[in-house]
mmCIF file of the protein (N, C-alpha, C, O) and its ligand, coordinates in Angstrom:
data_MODEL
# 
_entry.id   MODEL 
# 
loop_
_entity.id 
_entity.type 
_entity.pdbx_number_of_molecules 
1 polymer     1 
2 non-polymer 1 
# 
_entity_poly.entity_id                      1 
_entity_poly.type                           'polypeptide(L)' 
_entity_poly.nstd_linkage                   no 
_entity_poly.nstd_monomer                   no 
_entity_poly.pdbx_seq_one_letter_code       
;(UNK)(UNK)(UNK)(UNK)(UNK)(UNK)(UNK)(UNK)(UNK)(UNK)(UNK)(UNK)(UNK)(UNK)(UNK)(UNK)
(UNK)(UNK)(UNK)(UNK)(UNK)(UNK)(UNK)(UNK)(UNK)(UNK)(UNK)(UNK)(UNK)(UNK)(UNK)(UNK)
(UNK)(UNK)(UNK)(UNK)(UNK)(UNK)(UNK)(UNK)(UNK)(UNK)(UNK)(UNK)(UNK)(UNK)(UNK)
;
_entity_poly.pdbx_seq_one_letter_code_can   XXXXXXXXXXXXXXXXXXXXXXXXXXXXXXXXXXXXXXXXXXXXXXX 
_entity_poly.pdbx_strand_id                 A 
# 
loop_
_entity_poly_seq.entity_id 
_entity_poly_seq.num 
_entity_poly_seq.mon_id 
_entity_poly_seq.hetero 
1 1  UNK n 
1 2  UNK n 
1 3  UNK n 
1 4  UNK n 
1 5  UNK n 
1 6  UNK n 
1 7  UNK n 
1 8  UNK n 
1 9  UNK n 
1 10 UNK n 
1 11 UNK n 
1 12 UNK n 
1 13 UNK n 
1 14 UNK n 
1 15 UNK n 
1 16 UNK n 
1 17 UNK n 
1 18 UNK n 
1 19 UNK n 
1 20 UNK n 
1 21 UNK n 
1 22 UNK n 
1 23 UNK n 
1 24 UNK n 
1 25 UNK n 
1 26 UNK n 
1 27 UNK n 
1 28 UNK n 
1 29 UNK n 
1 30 UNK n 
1 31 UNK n 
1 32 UNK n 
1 33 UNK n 
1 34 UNK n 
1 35 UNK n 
1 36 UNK n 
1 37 UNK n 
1 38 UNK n 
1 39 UNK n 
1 40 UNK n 
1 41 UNK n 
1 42 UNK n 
1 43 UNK n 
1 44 UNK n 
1 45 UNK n 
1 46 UNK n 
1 47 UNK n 
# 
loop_
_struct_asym.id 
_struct_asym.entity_id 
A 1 
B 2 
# 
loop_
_chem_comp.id 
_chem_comp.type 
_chem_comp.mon_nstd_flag 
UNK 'L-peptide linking' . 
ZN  non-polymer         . 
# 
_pdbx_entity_nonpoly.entity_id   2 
_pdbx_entity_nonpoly.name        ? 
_pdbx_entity_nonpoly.comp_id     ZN 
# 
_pdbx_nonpoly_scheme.asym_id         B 
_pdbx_nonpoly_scheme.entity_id       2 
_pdbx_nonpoly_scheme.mon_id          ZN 
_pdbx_nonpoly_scheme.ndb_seq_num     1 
_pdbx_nonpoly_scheme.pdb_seq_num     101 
_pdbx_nonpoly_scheme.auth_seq_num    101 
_pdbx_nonpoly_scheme.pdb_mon_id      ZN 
_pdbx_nonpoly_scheme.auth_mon_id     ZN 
_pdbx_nonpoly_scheme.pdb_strand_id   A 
_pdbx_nonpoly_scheme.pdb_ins_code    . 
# 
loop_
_atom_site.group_PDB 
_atom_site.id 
_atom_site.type_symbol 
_atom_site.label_atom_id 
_atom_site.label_alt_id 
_atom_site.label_comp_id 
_atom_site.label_asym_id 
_atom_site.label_entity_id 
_atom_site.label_seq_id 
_atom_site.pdbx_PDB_ins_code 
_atom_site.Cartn_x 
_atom_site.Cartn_y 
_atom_site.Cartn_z 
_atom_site.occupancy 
_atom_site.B_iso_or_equiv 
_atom_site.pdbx_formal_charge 
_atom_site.auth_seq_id 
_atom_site.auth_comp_id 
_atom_site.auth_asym_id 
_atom_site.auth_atom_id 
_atom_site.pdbx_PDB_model_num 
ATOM   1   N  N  . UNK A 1 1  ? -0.989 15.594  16.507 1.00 0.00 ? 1   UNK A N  1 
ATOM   2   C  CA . UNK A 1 1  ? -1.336 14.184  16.309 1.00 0.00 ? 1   UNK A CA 1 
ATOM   3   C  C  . UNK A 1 1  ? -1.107 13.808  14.853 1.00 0.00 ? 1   UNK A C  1 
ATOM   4   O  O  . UNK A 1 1  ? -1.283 14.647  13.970 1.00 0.00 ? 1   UNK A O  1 
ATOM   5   N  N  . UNK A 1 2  ? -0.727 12.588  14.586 1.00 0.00 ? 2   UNK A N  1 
ATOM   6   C  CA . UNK A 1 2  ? -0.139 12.400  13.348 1.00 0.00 ? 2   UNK A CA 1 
ATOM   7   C  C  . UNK A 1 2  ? -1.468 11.541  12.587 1.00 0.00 ? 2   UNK A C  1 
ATOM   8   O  O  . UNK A 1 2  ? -2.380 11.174  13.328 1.00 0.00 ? 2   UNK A O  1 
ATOM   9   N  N  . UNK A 1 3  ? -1.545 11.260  11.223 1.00 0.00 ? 3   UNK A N  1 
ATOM   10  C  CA . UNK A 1 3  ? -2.054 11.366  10.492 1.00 0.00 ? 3   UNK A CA 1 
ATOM   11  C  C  . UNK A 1 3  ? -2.694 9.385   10.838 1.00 0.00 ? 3   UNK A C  1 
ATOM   12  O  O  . UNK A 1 3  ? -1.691 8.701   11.045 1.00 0.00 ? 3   UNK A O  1 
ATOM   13  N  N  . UNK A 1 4  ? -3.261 9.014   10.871 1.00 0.00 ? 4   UNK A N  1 
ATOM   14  C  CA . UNK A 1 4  ? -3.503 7.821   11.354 1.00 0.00 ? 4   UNK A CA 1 
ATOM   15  C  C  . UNK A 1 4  ? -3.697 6.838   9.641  1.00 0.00 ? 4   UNK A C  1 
ATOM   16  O  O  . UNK A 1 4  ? -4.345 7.210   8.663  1.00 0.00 ? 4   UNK A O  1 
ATOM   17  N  N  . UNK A 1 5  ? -3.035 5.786   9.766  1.00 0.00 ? 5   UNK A N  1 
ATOM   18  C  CA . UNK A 1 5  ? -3.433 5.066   8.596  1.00 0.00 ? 5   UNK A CA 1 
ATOM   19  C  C  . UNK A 1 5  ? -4.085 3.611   9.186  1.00 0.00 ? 5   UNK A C  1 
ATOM   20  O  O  . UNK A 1 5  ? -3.688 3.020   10.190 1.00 0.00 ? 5   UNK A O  1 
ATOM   21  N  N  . UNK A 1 6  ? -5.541 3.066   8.010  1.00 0.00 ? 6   UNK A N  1 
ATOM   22  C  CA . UNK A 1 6  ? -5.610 2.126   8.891  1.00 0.00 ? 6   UNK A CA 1 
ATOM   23  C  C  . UNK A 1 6  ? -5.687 0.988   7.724  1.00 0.00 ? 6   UNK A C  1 
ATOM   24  O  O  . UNK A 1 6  ? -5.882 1.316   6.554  1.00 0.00 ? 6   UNK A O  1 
ATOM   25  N  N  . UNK A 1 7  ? -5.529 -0.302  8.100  1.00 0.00 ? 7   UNK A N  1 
ATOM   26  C  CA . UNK A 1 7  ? -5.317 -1.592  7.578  1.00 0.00 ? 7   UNK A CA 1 
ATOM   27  C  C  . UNK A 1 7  ? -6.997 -1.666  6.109  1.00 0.00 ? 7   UNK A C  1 
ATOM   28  O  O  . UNK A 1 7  ? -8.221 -1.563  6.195  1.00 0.00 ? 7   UNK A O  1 
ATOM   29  N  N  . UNK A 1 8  ? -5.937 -1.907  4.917  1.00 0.00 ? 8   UNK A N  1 
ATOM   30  C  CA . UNK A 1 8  ? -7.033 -2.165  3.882  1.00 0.00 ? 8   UNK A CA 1 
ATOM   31  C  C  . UNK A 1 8  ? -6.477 -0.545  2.950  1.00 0.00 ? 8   UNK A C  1 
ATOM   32  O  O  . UNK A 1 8  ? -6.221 -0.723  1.759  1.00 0.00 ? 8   UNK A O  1 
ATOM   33  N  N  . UNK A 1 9  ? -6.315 0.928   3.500  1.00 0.00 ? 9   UNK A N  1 
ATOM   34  C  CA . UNK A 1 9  ? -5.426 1.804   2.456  1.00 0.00 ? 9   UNK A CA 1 
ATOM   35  C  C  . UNK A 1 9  ? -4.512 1.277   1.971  1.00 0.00 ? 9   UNK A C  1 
ATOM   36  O  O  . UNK A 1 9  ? -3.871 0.235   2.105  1.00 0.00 ? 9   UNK A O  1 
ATOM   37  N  N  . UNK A 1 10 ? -4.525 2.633   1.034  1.00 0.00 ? 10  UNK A N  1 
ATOM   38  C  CA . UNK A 1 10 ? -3.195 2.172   0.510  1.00 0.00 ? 10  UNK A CA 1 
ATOM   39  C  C  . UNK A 1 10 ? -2.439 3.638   -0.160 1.00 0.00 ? 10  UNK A C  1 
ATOM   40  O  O  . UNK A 1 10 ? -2.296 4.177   -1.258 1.00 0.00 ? 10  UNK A O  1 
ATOM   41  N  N  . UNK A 1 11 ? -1.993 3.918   1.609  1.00 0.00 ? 11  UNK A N  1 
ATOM   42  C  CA . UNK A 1 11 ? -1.367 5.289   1.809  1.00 0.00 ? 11  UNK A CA 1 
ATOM   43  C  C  . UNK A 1 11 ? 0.303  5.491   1.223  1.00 0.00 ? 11  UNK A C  1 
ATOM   44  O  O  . UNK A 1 11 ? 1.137  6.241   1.730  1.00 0.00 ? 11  UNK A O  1 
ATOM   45  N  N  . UNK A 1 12 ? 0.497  4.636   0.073  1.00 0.00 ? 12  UNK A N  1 
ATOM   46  C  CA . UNK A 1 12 ? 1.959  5.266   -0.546 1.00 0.00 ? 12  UNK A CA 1 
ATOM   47  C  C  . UNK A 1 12 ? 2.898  4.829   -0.104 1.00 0.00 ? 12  UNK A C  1 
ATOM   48  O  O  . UNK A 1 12 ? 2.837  4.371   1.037  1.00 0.00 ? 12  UNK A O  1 
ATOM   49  N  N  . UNK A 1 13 ? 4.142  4.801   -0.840 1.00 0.00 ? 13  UNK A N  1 
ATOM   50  C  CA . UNK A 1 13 ? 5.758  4.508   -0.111 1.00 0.00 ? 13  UNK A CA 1 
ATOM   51  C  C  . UNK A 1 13 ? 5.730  5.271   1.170  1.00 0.00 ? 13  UNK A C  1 
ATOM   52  O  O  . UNK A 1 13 ? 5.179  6.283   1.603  1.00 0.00 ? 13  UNK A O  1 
ATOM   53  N  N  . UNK A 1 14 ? 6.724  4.170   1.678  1.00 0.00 ? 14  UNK A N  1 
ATOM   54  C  CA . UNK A 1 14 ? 7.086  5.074   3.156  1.00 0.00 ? 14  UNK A CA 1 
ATOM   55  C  C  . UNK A 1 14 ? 6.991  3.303   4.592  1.00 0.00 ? 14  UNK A C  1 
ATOM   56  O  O  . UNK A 1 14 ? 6.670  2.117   4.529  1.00 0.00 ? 14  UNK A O  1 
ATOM   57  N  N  . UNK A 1 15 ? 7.435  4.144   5.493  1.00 0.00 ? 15  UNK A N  1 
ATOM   58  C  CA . UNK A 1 15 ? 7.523  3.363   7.009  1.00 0.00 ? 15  UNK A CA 1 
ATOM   59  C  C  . UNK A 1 15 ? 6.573  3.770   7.788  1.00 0.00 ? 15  UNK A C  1 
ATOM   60  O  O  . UNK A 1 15 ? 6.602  4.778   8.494  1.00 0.00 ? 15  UNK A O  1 
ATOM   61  N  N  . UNK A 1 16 ? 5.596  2.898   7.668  1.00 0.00 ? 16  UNK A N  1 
ATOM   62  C  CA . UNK A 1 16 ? 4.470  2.892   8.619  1.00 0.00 ? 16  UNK A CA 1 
ATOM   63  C  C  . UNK A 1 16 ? 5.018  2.042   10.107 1.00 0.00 ? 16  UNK A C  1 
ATOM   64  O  O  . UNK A 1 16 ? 5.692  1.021   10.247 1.00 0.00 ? 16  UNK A O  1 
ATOM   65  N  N  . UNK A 1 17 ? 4.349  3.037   11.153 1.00 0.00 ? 17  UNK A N  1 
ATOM   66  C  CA . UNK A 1 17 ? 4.550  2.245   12.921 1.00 0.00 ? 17  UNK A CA 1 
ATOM   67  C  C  . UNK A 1 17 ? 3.222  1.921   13.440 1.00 0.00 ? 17  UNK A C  1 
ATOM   68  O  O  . UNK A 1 17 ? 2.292  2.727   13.476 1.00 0.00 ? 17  UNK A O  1 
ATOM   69  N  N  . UNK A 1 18 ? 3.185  1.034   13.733 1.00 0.00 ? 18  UNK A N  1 
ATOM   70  C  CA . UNK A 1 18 ? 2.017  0.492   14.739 1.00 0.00 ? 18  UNK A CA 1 
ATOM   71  C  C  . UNK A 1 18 ? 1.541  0.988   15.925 1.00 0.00 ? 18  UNK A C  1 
ATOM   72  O  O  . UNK A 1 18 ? 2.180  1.138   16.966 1.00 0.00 ? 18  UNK A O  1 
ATOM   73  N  N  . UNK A 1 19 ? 0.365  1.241   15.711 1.00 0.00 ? 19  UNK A N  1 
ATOM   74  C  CA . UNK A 1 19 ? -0.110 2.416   16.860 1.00 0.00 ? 19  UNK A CA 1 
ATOM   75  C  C  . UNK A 1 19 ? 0.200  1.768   18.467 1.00 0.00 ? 19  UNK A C  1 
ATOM   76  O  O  . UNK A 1 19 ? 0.439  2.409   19.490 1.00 0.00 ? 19  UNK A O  1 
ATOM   77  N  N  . UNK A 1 20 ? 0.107  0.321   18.296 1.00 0.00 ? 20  UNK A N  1 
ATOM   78  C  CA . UNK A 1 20 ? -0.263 -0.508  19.292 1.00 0.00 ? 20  UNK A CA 1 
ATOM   79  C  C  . UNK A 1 20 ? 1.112  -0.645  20.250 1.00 0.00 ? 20  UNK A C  1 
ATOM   80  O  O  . UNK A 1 20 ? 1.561  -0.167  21.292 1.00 0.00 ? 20  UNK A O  1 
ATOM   81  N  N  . UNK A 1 21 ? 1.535  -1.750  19.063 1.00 0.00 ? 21  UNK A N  1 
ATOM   82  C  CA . UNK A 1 21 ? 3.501  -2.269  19.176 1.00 0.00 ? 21  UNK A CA 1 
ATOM   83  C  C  . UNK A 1 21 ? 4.354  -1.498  19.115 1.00 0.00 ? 21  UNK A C  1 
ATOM   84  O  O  . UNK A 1 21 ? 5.134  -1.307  20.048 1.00 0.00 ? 21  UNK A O  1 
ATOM   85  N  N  . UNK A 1 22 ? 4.402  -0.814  17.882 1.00 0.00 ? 22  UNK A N  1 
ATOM   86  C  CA . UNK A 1 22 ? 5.864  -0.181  17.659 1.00 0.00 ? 22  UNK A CA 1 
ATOM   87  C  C  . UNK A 1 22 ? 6.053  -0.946  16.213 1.00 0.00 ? 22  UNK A C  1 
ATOM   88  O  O  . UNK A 1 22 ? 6.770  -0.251  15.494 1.00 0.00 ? 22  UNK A O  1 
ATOM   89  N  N  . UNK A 1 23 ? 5.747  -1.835  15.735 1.00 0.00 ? 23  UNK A N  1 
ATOM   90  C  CA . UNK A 1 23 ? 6.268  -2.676  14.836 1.00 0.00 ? 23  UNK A CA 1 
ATOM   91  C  C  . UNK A 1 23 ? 6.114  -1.651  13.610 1.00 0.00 ? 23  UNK A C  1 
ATOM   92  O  O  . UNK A 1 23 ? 5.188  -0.853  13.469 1.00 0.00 ? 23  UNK A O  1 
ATOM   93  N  N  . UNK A 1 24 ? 7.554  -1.891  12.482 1.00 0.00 ? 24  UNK A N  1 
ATOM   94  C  CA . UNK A 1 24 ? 7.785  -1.202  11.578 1.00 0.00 ? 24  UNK A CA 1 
ATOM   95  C  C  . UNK A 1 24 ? 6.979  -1.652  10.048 1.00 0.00 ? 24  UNK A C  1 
ATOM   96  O  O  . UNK A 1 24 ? 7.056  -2.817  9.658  1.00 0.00 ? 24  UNK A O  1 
ATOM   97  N  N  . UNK A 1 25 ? 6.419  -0.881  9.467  1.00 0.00 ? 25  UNK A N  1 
ATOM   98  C  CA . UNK A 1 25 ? 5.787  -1.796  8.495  1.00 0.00 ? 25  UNK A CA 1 
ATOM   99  C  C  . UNK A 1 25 ? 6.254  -1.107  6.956  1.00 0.00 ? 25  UNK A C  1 
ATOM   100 O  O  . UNK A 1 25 ? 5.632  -0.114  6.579  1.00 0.00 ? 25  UNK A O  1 
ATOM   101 N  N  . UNK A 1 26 ? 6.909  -1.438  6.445  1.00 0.00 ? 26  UNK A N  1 
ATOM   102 C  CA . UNK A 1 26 ? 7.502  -0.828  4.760  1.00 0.00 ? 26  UNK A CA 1 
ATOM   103 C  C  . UNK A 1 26 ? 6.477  -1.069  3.789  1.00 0.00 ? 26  UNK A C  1 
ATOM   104 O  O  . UNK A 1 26 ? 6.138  -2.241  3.624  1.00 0.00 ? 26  UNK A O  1 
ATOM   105 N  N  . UNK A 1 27 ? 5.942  -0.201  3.141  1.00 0.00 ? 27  UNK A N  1 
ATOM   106 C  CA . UNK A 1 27 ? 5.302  -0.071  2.072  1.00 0.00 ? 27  UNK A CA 1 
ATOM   107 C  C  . UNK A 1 27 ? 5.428  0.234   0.319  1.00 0.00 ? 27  UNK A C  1 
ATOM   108 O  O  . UNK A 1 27 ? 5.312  1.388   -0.094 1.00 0.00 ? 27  UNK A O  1 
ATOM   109 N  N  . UNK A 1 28 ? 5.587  -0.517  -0.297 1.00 0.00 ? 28  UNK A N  1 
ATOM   110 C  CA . UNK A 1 28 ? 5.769  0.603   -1.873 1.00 0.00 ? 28  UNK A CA 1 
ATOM   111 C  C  . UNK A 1 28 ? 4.720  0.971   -2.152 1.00 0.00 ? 28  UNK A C  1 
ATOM   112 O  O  . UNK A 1 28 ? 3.751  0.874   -1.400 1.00 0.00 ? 28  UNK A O  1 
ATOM   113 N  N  . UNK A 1 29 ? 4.697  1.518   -3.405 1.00 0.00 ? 29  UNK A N  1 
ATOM   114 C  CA . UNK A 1 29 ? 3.665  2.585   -3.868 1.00 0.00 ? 29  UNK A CA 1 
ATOM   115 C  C  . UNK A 1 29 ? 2.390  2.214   -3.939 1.00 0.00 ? 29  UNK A C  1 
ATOM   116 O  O  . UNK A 1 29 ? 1.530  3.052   -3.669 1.00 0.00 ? 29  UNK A O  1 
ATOM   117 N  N  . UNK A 1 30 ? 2.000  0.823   -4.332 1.00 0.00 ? 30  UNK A N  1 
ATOM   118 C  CA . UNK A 1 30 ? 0.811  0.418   -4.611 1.00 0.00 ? 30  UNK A CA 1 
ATOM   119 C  C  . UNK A 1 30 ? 0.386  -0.271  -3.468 1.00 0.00 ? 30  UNK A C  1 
ATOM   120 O  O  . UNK A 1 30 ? -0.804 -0.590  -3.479 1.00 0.00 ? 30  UNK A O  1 
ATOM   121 N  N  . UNK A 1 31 ? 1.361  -0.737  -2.012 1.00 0.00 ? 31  UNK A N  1 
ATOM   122 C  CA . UNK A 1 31 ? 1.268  -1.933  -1.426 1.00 0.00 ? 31  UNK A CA 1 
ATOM   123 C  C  . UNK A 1 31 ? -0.303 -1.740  -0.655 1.00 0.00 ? 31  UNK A C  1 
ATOM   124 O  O  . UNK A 1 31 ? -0.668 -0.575  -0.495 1.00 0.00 ? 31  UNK A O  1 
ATOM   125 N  N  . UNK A 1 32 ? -1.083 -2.677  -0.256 1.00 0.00 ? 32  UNK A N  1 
ATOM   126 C  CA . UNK A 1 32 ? -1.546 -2.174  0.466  1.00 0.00 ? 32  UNK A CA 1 
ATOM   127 C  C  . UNK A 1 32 ? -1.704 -2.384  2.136  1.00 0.00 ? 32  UNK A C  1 
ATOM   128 O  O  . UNK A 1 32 ? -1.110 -3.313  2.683  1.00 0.00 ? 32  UNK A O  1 
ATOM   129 N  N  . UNK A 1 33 ? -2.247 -1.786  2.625  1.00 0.00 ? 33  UNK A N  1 
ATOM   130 C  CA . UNK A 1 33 ? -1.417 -2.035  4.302  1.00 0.00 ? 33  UNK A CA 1 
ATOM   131 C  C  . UNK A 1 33 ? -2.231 -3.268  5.287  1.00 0.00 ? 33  UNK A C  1 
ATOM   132 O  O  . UNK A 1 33 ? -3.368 -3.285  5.757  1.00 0.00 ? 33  UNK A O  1 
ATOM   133 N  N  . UNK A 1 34 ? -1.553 -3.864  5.329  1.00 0.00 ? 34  UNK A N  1 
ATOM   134 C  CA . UNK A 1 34 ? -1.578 -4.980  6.536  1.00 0.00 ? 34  UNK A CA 1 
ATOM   135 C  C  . UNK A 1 34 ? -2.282 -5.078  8.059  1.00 0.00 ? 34  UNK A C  1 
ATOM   136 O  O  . UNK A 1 34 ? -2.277 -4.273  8.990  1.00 0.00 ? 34  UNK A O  1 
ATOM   137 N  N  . UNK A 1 35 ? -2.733 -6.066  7.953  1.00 0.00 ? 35  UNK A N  1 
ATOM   138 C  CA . UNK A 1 35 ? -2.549 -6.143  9.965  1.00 0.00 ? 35  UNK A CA 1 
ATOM   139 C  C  . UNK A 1 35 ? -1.227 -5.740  10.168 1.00 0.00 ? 35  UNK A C  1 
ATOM   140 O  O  . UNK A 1 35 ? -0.328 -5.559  9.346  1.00 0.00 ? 35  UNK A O  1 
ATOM   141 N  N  . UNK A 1 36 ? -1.238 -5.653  11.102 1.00 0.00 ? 36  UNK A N  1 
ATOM   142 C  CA . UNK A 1 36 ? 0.456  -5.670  11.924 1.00 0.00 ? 36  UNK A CA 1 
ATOM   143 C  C  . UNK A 1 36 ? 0.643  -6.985  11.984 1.00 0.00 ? 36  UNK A C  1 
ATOM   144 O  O  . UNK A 1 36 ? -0.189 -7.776  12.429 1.00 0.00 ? 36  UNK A O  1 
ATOM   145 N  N  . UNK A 1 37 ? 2.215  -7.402  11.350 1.00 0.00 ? 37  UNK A N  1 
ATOM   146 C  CA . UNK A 1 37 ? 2.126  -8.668  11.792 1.00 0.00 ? 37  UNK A CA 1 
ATOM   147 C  C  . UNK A 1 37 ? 2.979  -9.058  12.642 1.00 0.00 ? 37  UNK A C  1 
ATOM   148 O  O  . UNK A 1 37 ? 3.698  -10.058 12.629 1.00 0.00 ? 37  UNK A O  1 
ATOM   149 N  N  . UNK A 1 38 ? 2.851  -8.003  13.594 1.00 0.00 ? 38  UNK A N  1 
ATOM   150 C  CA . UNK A 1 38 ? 3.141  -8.453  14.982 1.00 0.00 ? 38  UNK A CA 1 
ATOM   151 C  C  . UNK A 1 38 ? 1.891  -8.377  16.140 1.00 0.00 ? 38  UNK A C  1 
ATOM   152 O  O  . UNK A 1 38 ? 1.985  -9.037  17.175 1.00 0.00 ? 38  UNK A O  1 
ATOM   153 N  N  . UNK A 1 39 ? 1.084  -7.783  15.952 1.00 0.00 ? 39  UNK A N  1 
ATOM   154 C  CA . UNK A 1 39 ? -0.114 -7.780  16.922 1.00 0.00 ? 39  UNK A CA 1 
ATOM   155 C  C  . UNK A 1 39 ? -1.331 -7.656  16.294 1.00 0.00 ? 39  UNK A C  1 
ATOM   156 O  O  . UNK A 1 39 ? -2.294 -7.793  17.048 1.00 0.00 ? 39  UNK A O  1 
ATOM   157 N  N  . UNK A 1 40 ? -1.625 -7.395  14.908 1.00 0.00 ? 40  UNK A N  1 
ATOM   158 C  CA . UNK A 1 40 ? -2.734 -7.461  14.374 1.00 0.00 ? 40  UNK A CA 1 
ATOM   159 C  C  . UNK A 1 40 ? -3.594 -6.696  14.511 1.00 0.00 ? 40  UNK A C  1 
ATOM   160 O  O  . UNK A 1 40 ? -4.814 -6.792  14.376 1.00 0.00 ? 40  UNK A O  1 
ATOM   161 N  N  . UNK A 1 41 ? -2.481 -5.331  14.988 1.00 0.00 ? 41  UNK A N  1 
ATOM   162 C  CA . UNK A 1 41 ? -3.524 -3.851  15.183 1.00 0.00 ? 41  UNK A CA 1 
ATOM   163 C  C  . UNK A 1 41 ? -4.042 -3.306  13.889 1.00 0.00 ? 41  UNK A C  1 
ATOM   164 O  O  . UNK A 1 41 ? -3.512 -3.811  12.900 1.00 0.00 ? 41  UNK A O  1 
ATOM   165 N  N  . UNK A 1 42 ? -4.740 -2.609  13.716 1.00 0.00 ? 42  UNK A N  1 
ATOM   166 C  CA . UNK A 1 42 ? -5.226 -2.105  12.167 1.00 0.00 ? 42  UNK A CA 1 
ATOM   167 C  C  . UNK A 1 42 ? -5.299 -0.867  12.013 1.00 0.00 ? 42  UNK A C  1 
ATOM   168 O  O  . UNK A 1 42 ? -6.040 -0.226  11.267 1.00 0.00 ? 42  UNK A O  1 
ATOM   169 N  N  . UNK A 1 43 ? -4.024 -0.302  13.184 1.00 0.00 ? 43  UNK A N  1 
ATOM   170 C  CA . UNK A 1 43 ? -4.193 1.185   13.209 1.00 0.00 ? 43  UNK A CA 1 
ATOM   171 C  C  . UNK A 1 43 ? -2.794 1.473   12.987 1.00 0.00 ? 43  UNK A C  1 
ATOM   172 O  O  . UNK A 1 43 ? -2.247 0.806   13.864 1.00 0.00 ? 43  UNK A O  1 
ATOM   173 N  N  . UNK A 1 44 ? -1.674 2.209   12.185 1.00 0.00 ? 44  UNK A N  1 
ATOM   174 C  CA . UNK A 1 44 ? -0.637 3.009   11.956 1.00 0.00 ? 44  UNK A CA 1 
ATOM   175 C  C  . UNK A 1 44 ? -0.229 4.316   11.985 1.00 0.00 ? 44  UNK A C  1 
ATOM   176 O  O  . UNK A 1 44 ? -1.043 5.065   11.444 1.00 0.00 ? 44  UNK A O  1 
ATOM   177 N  N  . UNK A 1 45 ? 0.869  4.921   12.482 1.00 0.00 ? 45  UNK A N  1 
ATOM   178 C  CA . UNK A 1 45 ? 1.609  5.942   11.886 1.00 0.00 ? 45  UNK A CA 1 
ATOM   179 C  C  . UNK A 1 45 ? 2.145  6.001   10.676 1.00 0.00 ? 45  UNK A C  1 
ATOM   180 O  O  . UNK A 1 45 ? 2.510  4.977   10.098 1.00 0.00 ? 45  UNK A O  1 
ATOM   181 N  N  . UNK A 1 46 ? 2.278  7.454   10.039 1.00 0.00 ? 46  UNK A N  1 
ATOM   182 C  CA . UNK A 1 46 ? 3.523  7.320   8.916  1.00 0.00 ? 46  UNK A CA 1 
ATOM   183 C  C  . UNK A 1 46 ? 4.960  7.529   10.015 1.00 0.00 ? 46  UNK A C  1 
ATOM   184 O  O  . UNK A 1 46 ? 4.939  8.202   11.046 1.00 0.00 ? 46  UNK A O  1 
ATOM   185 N  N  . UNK A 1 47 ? 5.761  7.018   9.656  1.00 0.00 ? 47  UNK A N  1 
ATOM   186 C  CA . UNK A 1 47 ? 7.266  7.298   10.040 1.00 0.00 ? 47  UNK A CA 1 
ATOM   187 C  C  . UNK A 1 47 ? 7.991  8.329   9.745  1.00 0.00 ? 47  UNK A C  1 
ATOM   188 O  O  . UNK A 1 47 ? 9.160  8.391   10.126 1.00 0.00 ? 47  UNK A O  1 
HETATM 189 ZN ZN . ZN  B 2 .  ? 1.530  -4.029  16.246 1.00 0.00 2 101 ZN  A ZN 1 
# 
């Protein structure tokens, strides 16, 4: 099981996936992570 990131970290560069959708979410170093803004899940993969 992969490492779960959730909305409000701020888990580093890289391609976060939406646990929910699928939707791709790009991050830089400082960003910090989003709803999905495709479904507004608050749960991610790293890619
Ligand atoms: Zn989603």
């Amino acid at each position: 099981m992969a490492h779960t990131v959730n909305t409000g970290e701020k888990p580093g560069k890289g391609e976060y996936s939406c646990t929910k959708c699928g939707f791709d979410v790009t991050l830089g170093d400082r960003d910090k992570m989003p709803p999905c803004p495709n479904c507004h899940n608050t749960s991610f993969t790293k890619v």
